[in-house]
N, C-alpha and C positions, 0 to 999 in steps of 0.2 A: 421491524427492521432488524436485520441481522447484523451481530459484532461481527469486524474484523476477525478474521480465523487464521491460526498458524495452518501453514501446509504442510501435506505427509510428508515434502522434503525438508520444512524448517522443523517438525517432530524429529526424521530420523536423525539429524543433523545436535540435537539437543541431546539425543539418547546417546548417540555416539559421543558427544561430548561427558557428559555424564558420569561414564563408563570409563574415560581416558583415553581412550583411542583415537581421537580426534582432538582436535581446538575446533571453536564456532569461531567462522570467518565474520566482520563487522560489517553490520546492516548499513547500505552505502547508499543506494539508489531509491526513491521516489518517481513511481510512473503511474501515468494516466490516461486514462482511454474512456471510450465512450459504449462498449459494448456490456454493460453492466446491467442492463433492465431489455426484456423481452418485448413485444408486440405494443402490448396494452402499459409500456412504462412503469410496469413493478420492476423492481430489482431482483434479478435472478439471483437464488440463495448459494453463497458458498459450500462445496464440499469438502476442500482440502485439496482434495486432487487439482488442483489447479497447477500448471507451472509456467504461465503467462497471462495478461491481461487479455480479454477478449477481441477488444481491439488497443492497442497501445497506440495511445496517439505522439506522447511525450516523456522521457524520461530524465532526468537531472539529479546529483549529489544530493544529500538531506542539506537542509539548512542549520540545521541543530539537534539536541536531543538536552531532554533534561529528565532528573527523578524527582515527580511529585509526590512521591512515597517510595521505600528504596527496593518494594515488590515490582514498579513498578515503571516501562523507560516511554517517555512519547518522542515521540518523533515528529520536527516539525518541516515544513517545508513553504515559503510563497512563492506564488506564478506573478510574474510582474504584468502591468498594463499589456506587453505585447503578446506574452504566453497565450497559447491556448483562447488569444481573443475573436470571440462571437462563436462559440461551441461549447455542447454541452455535455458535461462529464459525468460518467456515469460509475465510476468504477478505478480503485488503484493498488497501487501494490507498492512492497518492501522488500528491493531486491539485495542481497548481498553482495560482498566483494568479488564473488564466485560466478555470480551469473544466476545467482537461482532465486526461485522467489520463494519469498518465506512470509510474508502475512500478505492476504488480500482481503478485498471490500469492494460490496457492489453499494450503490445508496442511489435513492430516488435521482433524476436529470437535474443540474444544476448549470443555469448558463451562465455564461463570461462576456460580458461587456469589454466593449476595447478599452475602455477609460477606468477599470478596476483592478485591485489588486486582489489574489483569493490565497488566504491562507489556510491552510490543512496541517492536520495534527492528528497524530492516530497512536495510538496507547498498545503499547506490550505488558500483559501482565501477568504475572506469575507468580 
């Protein structure tokens, strides 16, 4: 299974911070879609190059963020009982304040019962 990958836009966007030339805008958006695994239900491997979910089905504000070490920020996010209920997710993203996406993740099908709540939490580290 593949980690979560920064994209060439959340790299360039890092470098250019880096350097002074820019500020990094605050990672704001949580989205999720379903186009994450191929034919046969593997998850197709991240490049970078990505700069949208494959298919976005749903996107909303983070719910929090916190450091479990101070290299390192997660980001958390819950779909309530009616979110995304009776579909299965295969794939999300961490979009900034800008529009752009800056880490993605495919991961095996996982479905959503109407009567459950599903939490996701996914780690930046550095």
């Amino acid at each position: 299974m593949a980690d979560a990958m920064i994209t060439k836009k959340g790299r360039e966007k890092l470098c250019c911070a880096h350097a002074g030339d820019s500020t990094l805008p605050k990672l704001k958006y949580i989205a999720y879609g379903d186009g994450g695994v191929d034919e046969q239900g593997t998850p197709i491997l991240p490049t970078g190059e990505e700069v949208s979910l494959r298919n976005e089905l749903f996107r909303e504000e983070i719910d929090e963020h916190q450091y479990p070490v101070l290299t390192t920020c997660e980001y958390k996010h819950e779909l309530s009982k009616t979110e995304l209920a009776n579909v299965y997710l295969s794939e999300l993203g961490i979009f900034d304040e800008e529009g752009d996406l800056i880490i993605y993740k495919t991961f095996l099908k996982k479905g959503k019962d109407d009567d459950m709540l599903f939490q996701f939490s996914i780690q930046e580290i550095f």
